[in-house]
TIKE-278610 format. One record per residue (C-alpha): x, z, y; residue number from 0. Coordinates in Angstrom, 1 decimal. Layout:
% TIKE-278610
x = X	z = Z	y = Y	resi = NUM
...
***
This chain:
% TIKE-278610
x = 10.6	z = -27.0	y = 32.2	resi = 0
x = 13.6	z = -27.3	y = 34.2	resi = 1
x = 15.8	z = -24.1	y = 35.7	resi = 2
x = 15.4	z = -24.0	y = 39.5	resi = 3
x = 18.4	z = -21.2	y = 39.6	resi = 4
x = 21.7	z = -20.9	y = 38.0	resi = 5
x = 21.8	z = -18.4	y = 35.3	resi = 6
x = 25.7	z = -17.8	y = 34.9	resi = 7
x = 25.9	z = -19.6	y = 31.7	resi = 8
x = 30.2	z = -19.4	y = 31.7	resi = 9
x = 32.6	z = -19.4	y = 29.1	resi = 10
x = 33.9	z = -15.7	y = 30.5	resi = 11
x = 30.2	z = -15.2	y = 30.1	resi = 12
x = 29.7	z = -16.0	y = 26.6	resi = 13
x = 33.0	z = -15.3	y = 25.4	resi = 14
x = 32.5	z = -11.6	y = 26.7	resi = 15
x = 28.9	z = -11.1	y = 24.9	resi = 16
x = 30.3	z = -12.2	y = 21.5	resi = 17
x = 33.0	z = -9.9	y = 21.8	resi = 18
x = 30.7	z = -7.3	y = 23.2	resi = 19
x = 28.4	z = -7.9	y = 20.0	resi = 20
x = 30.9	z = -8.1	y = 17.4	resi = 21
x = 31.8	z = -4.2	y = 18.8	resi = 22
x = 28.4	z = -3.4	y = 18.8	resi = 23
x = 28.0	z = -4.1	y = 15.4	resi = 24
x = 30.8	z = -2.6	y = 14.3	resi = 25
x = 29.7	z = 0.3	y = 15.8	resi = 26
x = 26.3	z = 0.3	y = 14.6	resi = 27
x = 27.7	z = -0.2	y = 10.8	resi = 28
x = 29.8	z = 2.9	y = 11.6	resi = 29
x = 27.0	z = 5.2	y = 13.0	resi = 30
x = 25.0	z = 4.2	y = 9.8	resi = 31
x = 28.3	z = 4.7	y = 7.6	resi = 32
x = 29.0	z = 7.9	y = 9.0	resi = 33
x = 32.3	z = 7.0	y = 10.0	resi = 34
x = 33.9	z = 8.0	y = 13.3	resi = 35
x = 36.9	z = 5.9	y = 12.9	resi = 36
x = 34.3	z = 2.9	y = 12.6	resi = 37
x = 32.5	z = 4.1	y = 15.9	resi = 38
x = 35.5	z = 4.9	y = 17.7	resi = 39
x = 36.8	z = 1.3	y = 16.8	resi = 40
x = 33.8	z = -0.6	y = 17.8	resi = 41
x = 33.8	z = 1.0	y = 21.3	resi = 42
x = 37.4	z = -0.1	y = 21.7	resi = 43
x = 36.4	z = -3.9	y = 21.1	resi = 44
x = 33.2	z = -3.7	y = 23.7	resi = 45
x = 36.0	z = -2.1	y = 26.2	resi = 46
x = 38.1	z = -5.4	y = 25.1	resi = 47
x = 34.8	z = -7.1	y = 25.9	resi = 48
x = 35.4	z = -6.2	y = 29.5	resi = 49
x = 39.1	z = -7.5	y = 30.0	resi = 50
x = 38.5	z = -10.9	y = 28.1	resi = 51
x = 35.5	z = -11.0	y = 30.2	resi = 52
x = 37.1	z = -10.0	y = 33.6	resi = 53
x = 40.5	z = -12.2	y = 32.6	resi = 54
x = 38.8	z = -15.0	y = 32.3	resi = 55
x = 36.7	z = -14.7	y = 35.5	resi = 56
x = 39.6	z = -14.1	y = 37.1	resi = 57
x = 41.6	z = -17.8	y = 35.3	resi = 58
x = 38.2	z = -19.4	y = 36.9	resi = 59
x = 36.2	z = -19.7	y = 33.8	resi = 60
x = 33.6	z = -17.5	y = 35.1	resi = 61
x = 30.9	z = -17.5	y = 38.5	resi = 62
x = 31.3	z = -15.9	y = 41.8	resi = 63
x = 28.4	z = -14.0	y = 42.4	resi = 64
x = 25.5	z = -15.1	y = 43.9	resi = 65
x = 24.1	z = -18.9	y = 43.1	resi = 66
x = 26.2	z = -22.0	y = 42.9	resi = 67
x = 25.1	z = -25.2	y = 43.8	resi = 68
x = 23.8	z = -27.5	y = 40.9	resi = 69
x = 26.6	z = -30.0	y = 40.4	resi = 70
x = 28.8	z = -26.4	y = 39.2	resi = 71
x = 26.3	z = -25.0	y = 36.9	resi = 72
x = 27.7	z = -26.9	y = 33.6	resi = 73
x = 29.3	z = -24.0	y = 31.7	resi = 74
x = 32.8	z = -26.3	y = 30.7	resi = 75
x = 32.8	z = -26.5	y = 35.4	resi = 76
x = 35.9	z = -24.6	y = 36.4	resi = 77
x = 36.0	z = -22.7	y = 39.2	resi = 78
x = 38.6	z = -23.6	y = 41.5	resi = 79
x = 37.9	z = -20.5	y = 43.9	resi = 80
x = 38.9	z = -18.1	y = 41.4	resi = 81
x = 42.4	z = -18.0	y = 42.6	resi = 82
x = 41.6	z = -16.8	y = 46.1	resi = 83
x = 38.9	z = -14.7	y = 44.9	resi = 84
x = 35.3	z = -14.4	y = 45.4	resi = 85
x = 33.4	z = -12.7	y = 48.8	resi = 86
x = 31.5	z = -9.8	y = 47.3	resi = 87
x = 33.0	z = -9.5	y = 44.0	resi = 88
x = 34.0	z = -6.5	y = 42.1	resi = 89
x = 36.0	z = -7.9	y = 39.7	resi = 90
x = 38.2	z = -10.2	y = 42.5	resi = 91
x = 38.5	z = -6.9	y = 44.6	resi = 92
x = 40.0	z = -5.2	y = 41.9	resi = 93
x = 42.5	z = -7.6	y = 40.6	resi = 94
x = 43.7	z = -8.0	y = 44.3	resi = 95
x = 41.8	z = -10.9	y = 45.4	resi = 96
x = 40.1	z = -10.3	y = 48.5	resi = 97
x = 39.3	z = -13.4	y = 50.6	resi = 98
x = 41.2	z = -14.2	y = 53.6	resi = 99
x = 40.0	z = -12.8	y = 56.3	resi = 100
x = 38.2	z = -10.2	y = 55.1	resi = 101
x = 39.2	z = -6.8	y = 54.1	resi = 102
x = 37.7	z = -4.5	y = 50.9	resi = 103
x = 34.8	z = -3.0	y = 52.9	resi = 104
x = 33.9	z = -5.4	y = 55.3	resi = 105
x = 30.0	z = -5.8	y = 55.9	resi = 106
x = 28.5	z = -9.0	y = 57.5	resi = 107
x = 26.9	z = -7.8	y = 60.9	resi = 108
x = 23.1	z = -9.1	y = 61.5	resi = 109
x = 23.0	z = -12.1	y = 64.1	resi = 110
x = 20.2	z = -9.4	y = 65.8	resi = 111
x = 19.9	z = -5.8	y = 66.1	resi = 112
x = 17.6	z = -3.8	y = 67.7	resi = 113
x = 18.3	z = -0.1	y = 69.1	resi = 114
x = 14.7	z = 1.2	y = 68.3	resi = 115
x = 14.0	z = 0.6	y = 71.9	resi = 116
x = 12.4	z = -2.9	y = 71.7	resi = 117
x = 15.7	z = -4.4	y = 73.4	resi = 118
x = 17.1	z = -6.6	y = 71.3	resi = 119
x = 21.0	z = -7.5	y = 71.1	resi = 120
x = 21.8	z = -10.8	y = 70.3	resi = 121
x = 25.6	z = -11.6	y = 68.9	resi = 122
x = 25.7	z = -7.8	y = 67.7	resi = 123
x = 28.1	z = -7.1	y = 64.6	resi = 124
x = 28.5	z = -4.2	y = 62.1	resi = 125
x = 31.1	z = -2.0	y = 62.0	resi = 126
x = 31.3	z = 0.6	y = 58.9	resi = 127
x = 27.8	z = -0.4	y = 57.0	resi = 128
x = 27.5	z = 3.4	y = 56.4	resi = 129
x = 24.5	z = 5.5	y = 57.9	resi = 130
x = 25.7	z = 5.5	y = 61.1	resi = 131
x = 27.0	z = 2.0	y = 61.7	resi = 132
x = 28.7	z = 1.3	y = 65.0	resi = 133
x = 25.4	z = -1.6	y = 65.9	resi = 134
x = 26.5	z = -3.2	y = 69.5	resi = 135
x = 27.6	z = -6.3	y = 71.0	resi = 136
x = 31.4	z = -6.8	y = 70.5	resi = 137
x = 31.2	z = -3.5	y = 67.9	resi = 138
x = 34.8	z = -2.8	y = 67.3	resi = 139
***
């Protein structure tokens, strides 16, 4: 049966898992050994995990989040965007790479919002994306 969605098979995908289970297991064999040194050690290598993982998102051998269209879901498919930085992702935001255009806690405002009165307000944007979001047309 064919995959209707991508699943995010990358080589920063993969690459990070086998590093995250060679840690794990190096772990585990020092929780059965009794040995701290062995725990301590395989811990390190899963937080390794995370940097090979996050550097090679970030050199364009991983996803941006969210789904990509078909012709990009081969895992050897570079992505190009990775140098500008992904809309929405974590590990982009914190390497520096926030899109053009849009600032670290921007929120997309609704094409509609209503102000619990029935009146709706077409062409209203969000401004905060907390609680109490400024919702209006023209917000600012």
């Amino acid at each position: 049966m064919a995959h209707l969605h991508d699943e995010g098979h990358t080589v920063a995908g993969w690459t990070g898992v086998a590093v995250a289970t060679v840690g794990t297991t190096v772990a585990g064999v020092g929780v059965c050994a009794g040995s701290g040194l062995l725990v301590a050690g395989g811990l390190v290598i899963v937080g390794v995990s995370v940097l090979v993982t996050w550097g090679l998102h970030l050199a364009g051998w991983g996803k941006p989040p969210g789904v990509r269209p078909r012709a990009e879901w081969g895992m050897r498919v570079r992505d190009t965007g990775a140098r500008r930085g992904h809309p929405g992702c974590v590990g982009c935001r914190l390497a520096g790479r926030v899109p053009a255009g849009r600032g670290a806690l921007s929120v997309p405002g609704p094409t509609v919002a209503g102000d619990g009165t029935g009146v709706e307000v077409h062409g209203a944007s969000v401004v905060g994306g907390g609680s109490r979001a400024d919702v209006g047309p023209g917000a600012s």
